[in-house]
C-alpha positions as CSV (number, residue, x, y, z in Angstrom):
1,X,0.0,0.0,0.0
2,X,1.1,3.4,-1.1
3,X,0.0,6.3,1.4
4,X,0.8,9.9,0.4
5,X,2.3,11.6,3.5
6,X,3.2,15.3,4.1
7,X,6.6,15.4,6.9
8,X,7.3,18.1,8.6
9,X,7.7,18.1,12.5
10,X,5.0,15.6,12.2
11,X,3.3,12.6,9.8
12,X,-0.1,14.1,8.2
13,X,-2.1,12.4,5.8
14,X,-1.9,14.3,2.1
15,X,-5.4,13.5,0.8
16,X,-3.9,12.8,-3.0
17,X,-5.5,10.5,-4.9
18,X,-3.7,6.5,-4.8
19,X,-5.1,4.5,-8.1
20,X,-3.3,1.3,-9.2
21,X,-3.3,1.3,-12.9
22,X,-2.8,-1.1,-16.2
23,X,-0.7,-0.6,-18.8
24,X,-3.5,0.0,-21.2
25,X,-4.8,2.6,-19.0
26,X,-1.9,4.4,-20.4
27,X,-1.8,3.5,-23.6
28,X,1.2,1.4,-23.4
29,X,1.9,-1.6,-25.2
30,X,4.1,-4.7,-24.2
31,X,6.8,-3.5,-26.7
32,X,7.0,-0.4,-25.0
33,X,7.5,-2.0,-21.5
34,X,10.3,-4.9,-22.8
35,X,12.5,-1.7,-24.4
36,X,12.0,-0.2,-20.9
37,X,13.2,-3.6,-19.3
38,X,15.8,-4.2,-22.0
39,X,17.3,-0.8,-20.9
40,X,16.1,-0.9,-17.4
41,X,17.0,-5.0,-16.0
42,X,17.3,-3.7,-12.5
43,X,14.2,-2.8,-12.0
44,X,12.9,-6.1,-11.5
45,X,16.2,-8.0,-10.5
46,X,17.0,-6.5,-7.0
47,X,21.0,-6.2,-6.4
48,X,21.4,-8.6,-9.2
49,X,24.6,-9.0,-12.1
50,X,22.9,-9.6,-15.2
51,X,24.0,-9.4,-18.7
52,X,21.4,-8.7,-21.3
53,X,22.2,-10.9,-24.6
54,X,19.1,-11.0,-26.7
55,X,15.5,-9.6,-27.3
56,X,12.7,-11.1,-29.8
57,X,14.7,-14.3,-30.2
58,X,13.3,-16.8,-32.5
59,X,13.5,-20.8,-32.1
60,X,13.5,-23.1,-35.2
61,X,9.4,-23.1,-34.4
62,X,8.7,-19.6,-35.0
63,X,8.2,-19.3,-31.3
64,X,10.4,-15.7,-29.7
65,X,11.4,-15.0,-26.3
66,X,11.0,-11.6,-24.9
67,X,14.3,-10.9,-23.4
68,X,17.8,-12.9,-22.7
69,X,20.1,-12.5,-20.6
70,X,23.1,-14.2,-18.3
71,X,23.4,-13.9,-14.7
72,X,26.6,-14.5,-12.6
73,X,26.3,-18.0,-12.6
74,X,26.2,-18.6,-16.1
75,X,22.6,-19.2,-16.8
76,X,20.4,-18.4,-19.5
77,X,17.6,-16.3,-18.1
78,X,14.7,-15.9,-20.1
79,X,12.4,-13.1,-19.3
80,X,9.1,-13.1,-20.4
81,X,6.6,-10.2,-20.6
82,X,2.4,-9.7,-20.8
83,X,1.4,-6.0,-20.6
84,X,-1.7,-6.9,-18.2
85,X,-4.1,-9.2,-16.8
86,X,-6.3,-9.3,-19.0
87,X,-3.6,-9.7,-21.9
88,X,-2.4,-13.2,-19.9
89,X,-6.0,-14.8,-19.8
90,X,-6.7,-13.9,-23.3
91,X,-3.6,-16.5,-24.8
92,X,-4.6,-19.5,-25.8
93,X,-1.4,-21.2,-24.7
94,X,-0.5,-20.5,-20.5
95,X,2.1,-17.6,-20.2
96,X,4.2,-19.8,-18.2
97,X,4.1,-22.6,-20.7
98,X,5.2,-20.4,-23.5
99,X,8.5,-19.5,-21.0
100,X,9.1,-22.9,-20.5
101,X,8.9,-24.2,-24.2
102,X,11.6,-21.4,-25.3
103,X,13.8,-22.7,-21.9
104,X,13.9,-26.2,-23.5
105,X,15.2,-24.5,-26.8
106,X,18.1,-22.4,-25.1
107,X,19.1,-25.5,-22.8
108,X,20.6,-26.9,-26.4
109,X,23.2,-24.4,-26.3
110,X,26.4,-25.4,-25.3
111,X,28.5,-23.2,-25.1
112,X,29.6,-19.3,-25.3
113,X,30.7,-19.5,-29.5
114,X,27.1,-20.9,-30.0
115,X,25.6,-18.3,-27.2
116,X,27.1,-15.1,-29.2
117,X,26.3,-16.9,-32.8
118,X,22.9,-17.3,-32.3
119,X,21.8,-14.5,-29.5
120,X,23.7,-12.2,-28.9
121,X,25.9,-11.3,-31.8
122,X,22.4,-10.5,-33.6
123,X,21.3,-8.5,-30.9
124,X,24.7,-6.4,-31.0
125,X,24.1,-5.9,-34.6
126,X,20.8,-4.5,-33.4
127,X,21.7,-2.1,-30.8
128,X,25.4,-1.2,-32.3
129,X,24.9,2.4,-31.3
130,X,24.9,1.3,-27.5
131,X,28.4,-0.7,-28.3
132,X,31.4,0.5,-29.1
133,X,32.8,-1.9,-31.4
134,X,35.6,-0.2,-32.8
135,X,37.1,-2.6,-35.8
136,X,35.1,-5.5,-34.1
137,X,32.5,-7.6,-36.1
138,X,29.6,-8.2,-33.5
139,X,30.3,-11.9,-33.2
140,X,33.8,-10.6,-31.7
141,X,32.9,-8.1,-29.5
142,X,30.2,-10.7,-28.0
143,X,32.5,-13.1,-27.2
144,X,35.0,-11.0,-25.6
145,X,32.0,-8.9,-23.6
146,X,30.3,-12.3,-22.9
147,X,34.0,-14.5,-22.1
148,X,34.6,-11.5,-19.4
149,X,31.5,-11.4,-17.6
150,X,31.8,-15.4,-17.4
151,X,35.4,-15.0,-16.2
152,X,35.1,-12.0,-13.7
153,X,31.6,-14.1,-12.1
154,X,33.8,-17.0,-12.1
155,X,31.3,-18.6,-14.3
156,X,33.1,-19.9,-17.0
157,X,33.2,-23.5,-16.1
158,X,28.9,-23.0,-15.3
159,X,27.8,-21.5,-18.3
160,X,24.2,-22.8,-19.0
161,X,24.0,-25.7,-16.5
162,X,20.5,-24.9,-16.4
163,X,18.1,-21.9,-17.5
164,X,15.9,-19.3,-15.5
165,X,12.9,-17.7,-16.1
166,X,11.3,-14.5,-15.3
167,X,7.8,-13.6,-16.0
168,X,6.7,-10.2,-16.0
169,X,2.9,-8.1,-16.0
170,X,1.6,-6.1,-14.1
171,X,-0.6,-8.8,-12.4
172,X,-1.4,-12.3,-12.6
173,X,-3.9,-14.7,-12.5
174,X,-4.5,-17.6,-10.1
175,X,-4.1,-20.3,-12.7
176,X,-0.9,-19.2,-13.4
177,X,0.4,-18.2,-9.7
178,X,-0.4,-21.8,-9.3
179,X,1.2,-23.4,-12.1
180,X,4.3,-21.5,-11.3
181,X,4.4,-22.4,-7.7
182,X,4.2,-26.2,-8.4
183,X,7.1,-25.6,-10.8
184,X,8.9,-24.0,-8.1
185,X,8.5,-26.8,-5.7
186,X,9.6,-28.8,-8.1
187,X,12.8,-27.5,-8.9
188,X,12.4,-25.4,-11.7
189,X,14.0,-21.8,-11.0
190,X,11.0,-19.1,-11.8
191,X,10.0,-16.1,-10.8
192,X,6.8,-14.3,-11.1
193,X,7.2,-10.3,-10.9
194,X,4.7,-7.8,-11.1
195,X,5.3,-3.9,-12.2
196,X,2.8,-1.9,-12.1
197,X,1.8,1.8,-12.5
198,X,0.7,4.1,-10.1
199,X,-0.7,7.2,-10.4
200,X,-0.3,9.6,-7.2
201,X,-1.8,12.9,-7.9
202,X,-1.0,14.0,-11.2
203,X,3.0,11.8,-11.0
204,X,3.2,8.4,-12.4
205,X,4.8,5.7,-10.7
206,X,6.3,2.2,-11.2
207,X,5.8,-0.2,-8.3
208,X,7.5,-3.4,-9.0
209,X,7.6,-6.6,-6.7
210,X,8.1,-10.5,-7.0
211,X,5.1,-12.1,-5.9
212,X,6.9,-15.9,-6.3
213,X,8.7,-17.3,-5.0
214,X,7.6,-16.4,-1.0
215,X,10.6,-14.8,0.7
216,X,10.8,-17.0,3.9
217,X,11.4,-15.8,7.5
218,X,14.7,-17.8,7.8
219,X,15.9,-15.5,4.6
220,X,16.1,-12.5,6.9
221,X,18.4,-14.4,9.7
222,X,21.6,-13.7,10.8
223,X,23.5,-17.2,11.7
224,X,25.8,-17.9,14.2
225,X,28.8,-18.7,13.3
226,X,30.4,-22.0,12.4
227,X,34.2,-22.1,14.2
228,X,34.4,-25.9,12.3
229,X,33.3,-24.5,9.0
230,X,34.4,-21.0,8.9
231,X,37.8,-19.8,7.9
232,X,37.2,-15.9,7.4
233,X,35.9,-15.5,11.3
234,X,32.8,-14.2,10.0
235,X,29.2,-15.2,10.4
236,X,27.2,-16.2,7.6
237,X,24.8,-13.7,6.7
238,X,21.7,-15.1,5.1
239,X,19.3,-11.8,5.6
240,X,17.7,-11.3,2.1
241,X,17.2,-7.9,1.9
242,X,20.8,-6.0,3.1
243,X,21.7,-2.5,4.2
244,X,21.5,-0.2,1.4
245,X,23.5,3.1,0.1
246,X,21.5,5.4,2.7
247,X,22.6,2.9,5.3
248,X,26.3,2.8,4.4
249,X,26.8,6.8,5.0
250,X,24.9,6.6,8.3
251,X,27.4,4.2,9.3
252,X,30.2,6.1,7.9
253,X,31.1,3.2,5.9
254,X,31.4,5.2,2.3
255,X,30.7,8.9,2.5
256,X,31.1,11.8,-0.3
257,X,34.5,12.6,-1.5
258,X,35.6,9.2,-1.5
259,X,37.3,7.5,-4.3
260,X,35.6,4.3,-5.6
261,X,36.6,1.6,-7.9
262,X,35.0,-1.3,-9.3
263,X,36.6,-4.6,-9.0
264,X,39.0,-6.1,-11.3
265,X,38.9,-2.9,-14.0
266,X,41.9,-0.8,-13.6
267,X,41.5,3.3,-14.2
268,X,37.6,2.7,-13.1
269,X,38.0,5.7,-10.3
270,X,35.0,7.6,-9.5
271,X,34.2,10.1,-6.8
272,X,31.3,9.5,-4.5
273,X,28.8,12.7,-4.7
274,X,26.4,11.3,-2.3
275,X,24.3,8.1,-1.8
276,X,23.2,8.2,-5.7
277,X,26.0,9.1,-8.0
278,X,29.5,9.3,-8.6
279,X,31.6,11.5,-10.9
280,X,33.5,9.7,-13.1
281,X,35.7,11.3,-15.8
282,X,33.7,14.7,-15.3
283,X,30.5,13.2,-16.1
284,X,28.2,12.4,-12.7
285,X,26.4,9.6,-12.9
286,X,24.0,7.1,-10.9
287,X,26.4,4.3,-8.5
288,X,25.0,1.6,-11.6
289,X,24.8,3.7,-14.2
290,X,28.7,4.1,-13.5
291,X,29.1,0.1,-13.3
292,X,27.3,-0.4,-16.1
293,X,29.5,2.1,-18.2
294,X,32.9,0.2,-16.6
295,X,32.0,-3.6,-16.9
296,X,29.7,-2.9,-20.5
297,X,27.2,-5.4,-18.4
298,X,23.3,-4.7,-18.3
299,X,23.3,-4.3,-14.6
300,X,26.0,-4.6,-11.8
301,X,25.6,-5.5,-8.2
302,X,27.3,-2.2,-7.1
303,X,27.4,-3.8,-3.8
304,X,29.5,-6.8,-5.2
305,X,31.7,-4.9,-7.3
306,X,32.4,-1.8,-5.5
307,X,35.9,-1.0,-3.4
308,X,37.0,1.7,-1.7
309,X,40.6,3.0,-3.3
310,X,43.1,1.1,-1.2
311,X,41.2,-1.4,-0.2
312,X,40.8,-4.6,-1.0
313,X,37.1,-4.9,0.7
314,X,33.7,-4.6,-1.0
315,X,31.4,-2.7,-0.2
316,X,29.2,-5.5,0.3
317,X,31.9,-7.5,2.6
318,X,32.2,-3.7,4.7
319,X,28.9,-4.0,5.6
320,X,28.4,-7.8,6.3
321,X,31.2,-6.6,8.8
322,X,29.2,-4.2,10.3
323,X,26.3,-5.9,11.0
324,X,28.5,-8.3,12.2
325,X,30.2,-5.9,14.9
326,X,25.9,-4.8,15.6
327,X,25.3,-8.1,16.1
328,X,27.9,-8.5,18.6
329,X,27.3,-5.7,20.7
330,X,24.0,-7.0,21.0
331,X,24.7,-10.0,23.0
């Protein structure tokens, strides 16, 4: 629920108007939200690496997928998209069946040469303007984009073990919640996600959130530590949703002025401006949008990938080690 507030010594009600929209409502079709997606990944993959490879691609049975992409651990993601409700119970064949047809055809490919030949070499081709491919055919600036994701996720030796899938509307019907959670139970890795618009006042809004699979309570723990198992003398942290940017400044742990790299990619310095952007080479820019430009990936953990100059820590290990020392001065 989304409640329009006015704070100034005190919380008051703003009596704007809250209405939860479709995509029709505002005339906008599904092409118009998998270009937003295509250029936009992180909306719906929270704190996640992903690399997209592909968009409308056709199987030998006419049949295309939506979006394509890789994550960290080398699978094939598929991402499928329906605008609205009312566009999901109107196919004769079940959205999630459609997913799962296209995840049979992508777990044929072996390996990266075939990945770049057939996806993402044609997608390149595509977008070239958002590539800088120099004297570079597309086929060999895939494979040296692709072989360096693999290689700085440590993925190379995982690359396509087994394929994802991400559906995306903005809502779903019960048939297909159900569908999908069976599949889930059963081992197949899916996702159900809905964004949706908003309309607060006269501003538009996005509201995206993943509806399956359930987060459980034991996602949000922190564990005690293991002295048999662990070497690093750190707890396992298994909380699913960490401390964010906002958080990190209040704890002093990154704060304006500092110099930032991104792991692994030399001359990638960037000052912090504040818990949004960094200036990098004169031009300030959002924390991702700055990642993005450094590893040429669709969307970067900034977490995972950010140090601090001189150190050898991310930013995501800083604050594991924070709410480590919290923890402890709990007990």
């Amino acid at each position: 629920m989304l409640i329009p507030v006015n704070i100034n010594s005190s919380i008051e009600v703003n009596n704007l108007d809250v209405e939860i929209l479709q995509f029709k409502d505002l005339n906008i079709k599904e092409e118009h939200i998998e270009e937003f997606l295509r250029k936009n990944i992180e909306i719906i993959i929270d704190d996640e690496t992903l690399l997209v490879i592909g968009r409308q691609v056709r199987n030998v049975e006419k049949g295309r997928s939506d979006l394509t992409a890789i994550d960290k651990d080398g699978n094939l993601v598929l991402i499928e998209i329906k605008r609205d409700l009312d566009d999901i119970k109107m196919r004769k064949e079940p959205f999630e069946f459609q997913a799962i047809r296209y995840a049979a055809s992508y777990a044929k490919i072996k390996n990266v040469d075939e990945a770049v030949e057939k996806i993402f070499a044609p997608y390149i081709l595509k977008y070239n303007n958002e590539f800088e491919l120099g004297q570079l055919t597309p086929e060999e600036k895939g494979k040296r984009i692709l072989n360096e994701f693999l290689e700085k996720n440590n993925a190379l030796k995982t690359f396509n073990r087994k394929q994802r899938i991400i559906l995306v509307a903005s809502g779903f019907d019960a048939q297909t919640l159900s569908a999908v959670a069976w599949l889930i139970e059963n081992g197949v890795d899916i996702n159900c996600i809905e964004i949706a618009p908003v309309k607060i006042g006269e501003q538009t809004l996005l509201q995206s959130n993943q509806i399956l699979p359930l987060q459980k309570l034991n996602d949000y723990y922190v564990e005690i530590e293991d002295k048999k198992t662990t070497t690093s003398g750190q707890s396992k942290i298994t909380r699913k949703y960490l401390p964010r940017m906002n958080k990190l400044f209040e704890w002093d742990i990154i704060k304006a002025g500092d110099i930032v790299e991104i792991k692994n990619y030399p001359n990638s310095e960037a000052e912090v401006i504040d818990i949004q952007k960094v200036k990098y080479k004169d031009e300030v820019m959002s924390f991702n949008r700055w990642g993005e430009k450094i590893t040429e990936w669709s969307s970067v953990n900034i977490y995972e990938w950010t140090i601090l100059k001189g150190s050898n820590k991310t930013l995501h290990e800083l604050r594991l080690e924070k709410m480590e020392e919290l923890e402890s001065e709990k007990l």
